[in-house]
Each structure stands twice: as C-alpha cells, then as structure tokens.
C-alpha atoms as one frame of an Amber mdcrd trajectory, in Angstrom:
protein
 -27.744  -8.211  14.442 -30.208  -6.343  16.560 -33.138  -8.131  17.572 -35.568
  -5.178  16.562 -34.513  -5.841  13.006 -36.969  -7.975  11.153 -35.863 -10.511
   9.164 -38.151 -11.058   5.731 -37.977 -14.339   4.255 -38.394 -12.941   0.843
 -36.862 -10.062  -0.937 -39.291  -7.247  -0.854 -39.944  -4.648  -2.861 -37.846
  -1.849  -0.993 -34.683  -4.495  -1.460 -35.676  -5.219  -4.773 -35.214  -1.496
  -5.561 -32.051  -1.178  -3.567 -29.803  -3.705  -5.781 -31.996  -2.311  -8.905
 -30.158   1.235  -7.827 -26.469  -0.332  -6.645 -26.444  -2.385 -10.597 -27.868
   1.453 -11.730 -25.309   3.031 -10.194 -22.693   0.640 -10.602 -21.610   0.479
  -7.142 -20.575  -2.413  -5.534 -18.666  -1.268  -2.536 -20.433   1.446   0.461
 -20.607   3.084   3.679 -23.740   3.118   4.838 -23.690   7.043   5.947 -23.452
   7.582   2.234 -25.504   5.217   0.109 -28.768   7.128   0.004 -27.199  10.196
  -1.565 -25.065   8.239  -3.883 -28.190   6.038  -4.973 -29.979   9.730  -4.911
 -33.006   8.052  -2.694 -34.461   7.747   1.262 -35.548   4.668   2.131 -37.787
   4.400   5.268 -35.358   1.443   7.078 -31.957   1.907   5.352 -30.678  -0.160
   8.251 -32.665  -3.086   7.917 -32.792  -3.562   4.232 -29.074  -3.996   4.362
 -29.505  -6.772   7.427 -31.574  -8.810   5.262 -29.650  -8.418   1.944 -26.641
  -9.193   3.881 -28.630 -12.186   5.826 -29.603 -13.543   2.398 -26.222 -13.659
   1.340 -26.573 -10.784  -1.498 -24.621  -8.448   0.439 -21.473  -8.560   2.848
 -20.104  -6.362   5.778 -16.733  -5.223   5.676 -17.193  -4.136   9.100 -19.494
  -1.697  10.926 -21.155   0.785   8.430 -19.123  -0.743   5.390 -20.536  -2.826
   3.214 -20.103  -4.744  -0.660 -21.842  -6.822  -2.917 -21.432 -10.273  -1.924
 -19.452 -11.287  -5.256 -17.037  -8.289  -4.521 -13.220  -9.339  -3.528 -11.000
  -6.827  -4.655  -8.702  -7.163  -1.529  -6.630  -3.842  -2.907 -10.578  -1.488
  -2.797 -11.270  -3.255  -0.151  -8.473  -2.714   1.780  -7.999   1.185   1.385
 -11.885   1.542   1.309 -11.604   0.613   5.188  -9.288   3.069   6.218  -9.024
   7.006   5.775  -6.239   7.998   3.721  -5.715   4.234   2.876  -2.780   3.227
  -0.393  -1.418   0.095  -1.586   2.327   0.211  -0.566   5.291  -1.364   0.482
   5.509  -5.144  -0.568   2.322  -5.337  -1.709   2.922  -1.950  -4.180   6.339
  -3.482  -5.334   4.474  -6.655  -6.848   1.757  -4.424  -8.248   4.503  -2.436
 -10.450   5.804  -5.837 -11.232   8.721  -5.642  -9.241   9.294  -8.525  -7.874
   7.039 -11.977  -8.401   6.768 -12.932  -4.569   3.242 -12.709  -3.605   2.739
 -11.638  -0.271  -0.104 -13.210   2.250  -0.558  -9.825   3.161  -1.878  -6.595
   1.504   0.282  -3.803   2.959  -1.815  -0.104   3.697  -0.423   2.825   4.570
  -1.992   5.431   5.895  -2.434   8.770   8.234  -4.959   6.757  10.640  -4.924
   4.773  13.260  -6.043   1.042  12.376  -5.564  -2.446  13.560  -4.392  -5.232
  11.252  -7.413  -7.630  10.881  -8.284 -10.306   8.145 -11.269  -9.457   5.553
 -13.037 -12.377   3.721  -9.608 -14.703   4.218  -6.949 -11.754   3.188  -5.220
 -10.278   5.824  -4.513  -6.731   5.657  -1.574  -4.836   7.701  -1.948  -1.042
   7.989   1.059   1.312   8.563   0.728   4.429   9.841   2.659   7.425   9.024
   2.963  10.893   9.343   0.734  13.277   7.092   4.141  14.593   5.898   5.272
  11.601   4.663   1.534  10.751   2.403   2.816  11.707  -0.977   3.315  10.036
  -4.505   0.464   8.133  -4.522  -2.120   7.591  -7.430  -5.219   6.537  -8.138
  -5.557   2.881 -10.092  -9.213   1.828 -12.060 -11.701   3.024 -12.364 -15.063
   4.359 -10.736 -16.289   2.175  -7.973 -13.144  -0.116  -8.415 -10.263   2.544
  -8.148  -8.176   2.723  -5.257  -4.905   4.153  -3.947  -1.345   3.227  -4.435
   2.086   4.838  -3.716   4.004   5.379  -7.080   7.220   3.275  -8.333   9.659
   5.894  -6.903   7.664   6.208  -3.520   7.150   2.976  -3.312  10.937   1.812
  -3.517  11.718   4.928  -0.859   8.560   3.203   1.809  10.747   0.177   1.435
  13.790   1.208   2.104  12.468   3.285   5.065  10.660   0.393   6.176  12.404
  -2.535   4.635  10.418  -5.071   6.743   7.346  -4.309   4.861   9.514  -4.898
   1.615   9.717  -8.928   1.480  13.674  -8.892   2.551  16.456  -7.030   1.596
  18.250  -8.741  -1.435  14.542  -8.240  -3.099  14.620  -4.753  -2.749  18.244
  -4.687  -3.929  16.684  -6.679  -7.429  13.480  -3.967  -7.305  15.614  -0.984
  -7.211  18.057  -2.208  -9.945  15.036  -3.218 -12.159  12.969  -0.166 -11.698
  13.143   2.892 -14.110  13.667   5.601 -11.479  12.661   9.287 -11.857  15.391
  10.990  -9.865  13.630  14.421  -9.073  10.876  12.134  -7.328  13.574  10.106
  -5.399  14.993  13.114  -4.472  11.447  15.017  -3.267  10.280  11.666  -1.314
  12.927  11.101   0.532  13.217  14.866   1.402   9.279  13.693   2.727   9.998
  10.671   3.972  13.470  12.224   5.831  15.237   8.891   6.823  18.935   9.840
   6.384  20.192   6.513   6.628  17.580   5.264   3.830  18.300   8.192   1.636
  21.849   7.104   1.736  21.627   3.763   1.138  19.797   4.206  -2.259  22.678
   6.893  -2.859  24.789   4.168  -2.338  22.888   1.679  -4.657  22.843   4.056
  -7.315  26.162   4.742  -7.694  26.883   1.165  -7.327  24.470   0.211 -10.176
  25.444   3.193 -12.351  21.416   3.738 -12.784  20.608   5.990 -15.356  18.762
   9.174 -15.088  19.647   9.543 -11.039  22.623  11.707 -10.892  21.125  14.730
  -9.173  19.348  12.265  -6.784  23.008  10.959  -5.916  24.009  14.474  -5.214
  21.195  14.898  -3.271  21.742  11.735  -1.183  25.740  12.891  -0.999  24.915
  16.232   0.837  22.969  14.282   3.670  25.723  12.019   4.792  26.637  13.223
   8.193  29.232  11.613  10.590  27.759   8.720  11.847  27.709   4.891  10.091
  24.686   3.276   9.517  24.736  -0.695   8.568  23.895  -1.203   5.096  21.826
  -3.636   5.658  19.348  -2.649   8.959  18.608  -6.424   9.843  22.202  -7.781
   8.551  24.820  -8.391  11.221  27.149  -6.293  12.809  30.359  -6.770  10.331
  31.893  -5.894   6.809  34.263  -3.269   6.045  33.421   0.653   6.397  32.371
   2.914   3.738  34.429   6.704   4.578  32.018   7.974   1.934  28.615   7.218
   2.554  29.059   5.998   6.188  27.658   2.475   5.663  28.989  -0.570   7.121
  28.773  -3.080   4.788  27.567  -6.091   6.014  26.806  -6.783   2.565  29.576
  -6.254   0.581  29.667  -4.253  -3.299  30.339  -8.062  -5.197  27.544  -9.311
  -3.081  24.826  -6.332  -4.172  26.144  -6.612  -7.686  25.508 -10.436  -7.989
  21.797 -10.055  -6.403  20.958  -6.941  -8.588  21.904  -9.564 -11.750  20.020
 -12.631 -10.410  16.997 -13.184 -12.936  14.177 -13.861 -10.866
C-alpha cells in the first residue's frame, strides 16, 4: 500500500456511497479502470477509497487493479475474470458437465494470454494457453456479475484428449466420453480447430469401439485423417500392446480393457 494513501479509521461518506452503488449495481467483482463508468460516477480518490475498503476488510484484491467484495468466492468468475479470454476447461469443465465426480484442487483456464499459475484466496488456478484458433465452443454460464466462461461438453472432451494431462487421467476420460451425449458435427468442427491428428483419432477410435450414437459422420471424419504413422493409444501408457492397421494406434490399452472402464459405475 502506498504510503501517500491515507488510511481513515471510519467509513466515510465517499465509501459509504461506493458499496451503496456496488449493492445498486449489483456488482461484486471489478477492475478498477472500469468501476466509475459501470457505477456511472467520479469519485475524487478512486484509488484510496478502495485501500481502505479493502484495509477494513469489506473489499479484497484479486491482484493489481482487480478487485471483489470481500464475501465473493466464486473460484470459476474469479478465475476467468483474471485473465483475457479466460474459460473453465479441461478437468475442471468435465466435473462442471457432471462428467466425472473427481474434484480437482485445481481450477483449469484456458486461454489466448499469457498467465502464470498462482493461488487466489486458497484455490489454485492453472492457466493454459492456446492458440486463438483453437478458442471455440465455449459459453457463457449465470448470470450478470456472476457469469463466466466455459468450453462446451463436445469441446471440452476434444481439450482433454488434446491435452489429456489436464483431464484427471486417462481411464476417466475413457468413462467421460462414453457417458457424454456427443453432438458429432461439433466433434467434428473442434477437432478440425483444435487439429491434433493423433487426438482426433483416438476419439474415432473410441467411438467406434463404444458404438456411440449420433457420431457416425464424426467417425468418417476422424477415418480420413489417419495417415501412416502409429500413435500410442494411450500418450502416457507404455510402449506395448498390439497394432491397430486401421487407425494407427498402438494399443497399450487394449479394446476389453476400454470396454470394461467405459462400464465401471463411478
């Protein structure tokens, strides 16, 4: 806190008026470089009526310029208010569309920006940065002040697979795809996005294997980009199990195996 900032030991009436305005407005997450036009009002030392709301403990800083109400925890807001371009994804994404029950420590945020992983009030957030090419299926969830961003079911299960160690292991993916009910025009258009080749076959692979409904075309799809070259089924598994001529996968996983996890009740 600068030292030029003075600290009041009781609210005055310019803080008074600024929570009056945030309950008005219903806002209860804000950059600073925004707050007086969203609260339509200039205040005279913007800078330190939020040090001495946030010294009294009515306020908290997110970080520089960022602040929230001090009762405010949403770690999903919170976490793709900090970053441009910020969604819910990945692991964190998959439990959101209730599919799977393991919790993660860690809220997963992709984005187009360049941010460290850091910890917010206790919850550690990891970002992931991808390419602006790749930032599609993604929706907005609540409402107002309290909405934020979060890849779709389809793009969701195609991050994962193109980043399965953001997914919460392998055999839980396996379970998520088999559970989810899978649009396959949007497999098909995020993994065209996406363009991981090896992914794209592997949930080919899967669903044939699982004989899931509705994904024909998408099978096609994933069919045509098979090229010459074997990737393991499994990216992390080991470096064994017989050959597939068809979709060039080694399985180091074998079909009885993937059809016993997909079945598993959680």
């Amino acid at each position: 806190m600068a030292d030029s900032v003075y600290i009041s030991s009781n609210l005055t009436s310019a803080q008074l008026e600024f929570l009056k305005l945030l309950d008005e407005h219903e806002i209860d997450i804000f950059l600073l470089e925004e707050i007086e036009d969203k609260l339509d009002r200039s205040f005279s030392s913007i800078n330190e009526i939020l040090e001495n709301l946030v010294h009294k403990g009515l306020l908290s800083r997110i970080e520089r310029g960022k602040f929230c109400k001090a009762n405010f925890r949403d770690e999903h807001v919170i976490g793709t208010f900090v970053v441009q371009k910020g969604a819910v994804a990945y692991w964190s994404a998959l439990n959101l569309h209730g599919l799977t029950e393991q919790f993660p420590n860690t809220v997963f945020i992709q984005t187009t920006h360049k941010k460290s992983d850091k910890s917010i009030f206790g919850v550690n957030y990891k970002f992931i940065r991808i390419s602006e090419s790749k930032r599609i299926g993604i929706s907005k969830q609540g409402f107002g002040n309290h909405s934020y961003y979060m890849t779709d079911m389809e793009k969701t299960i195609v991050d994962c697979f193109d980043l399965p160690q953001y997914s919460g292991g392998y055999a839980e993916l396996i379970r998520a795809f088999f559970e989810a009910p899978l649009s396959g025009e949007k497999l098909t258009n995020y993994c065209k996005a996406v363009n991981n080749i090896a992914a794209t076959k592997r949930l080919g692979f899967l669903a044939e294997l699982l004989d899931k409904k509705g994904l024909k075309s998408f099978v096609r799809f994933a069919k045509e980009q098979v090229k010459d070259s074997y990737n393991p089924f499994d990216p992390k598994g080991s470096d064994s199990g017989s050959f597939n001529a068809q979709w060039k996968l080694r399985m180091n996983i074998s079909k009885e195996e993937i059809l016993d996890i997909a079945n598993k009740q959680y």
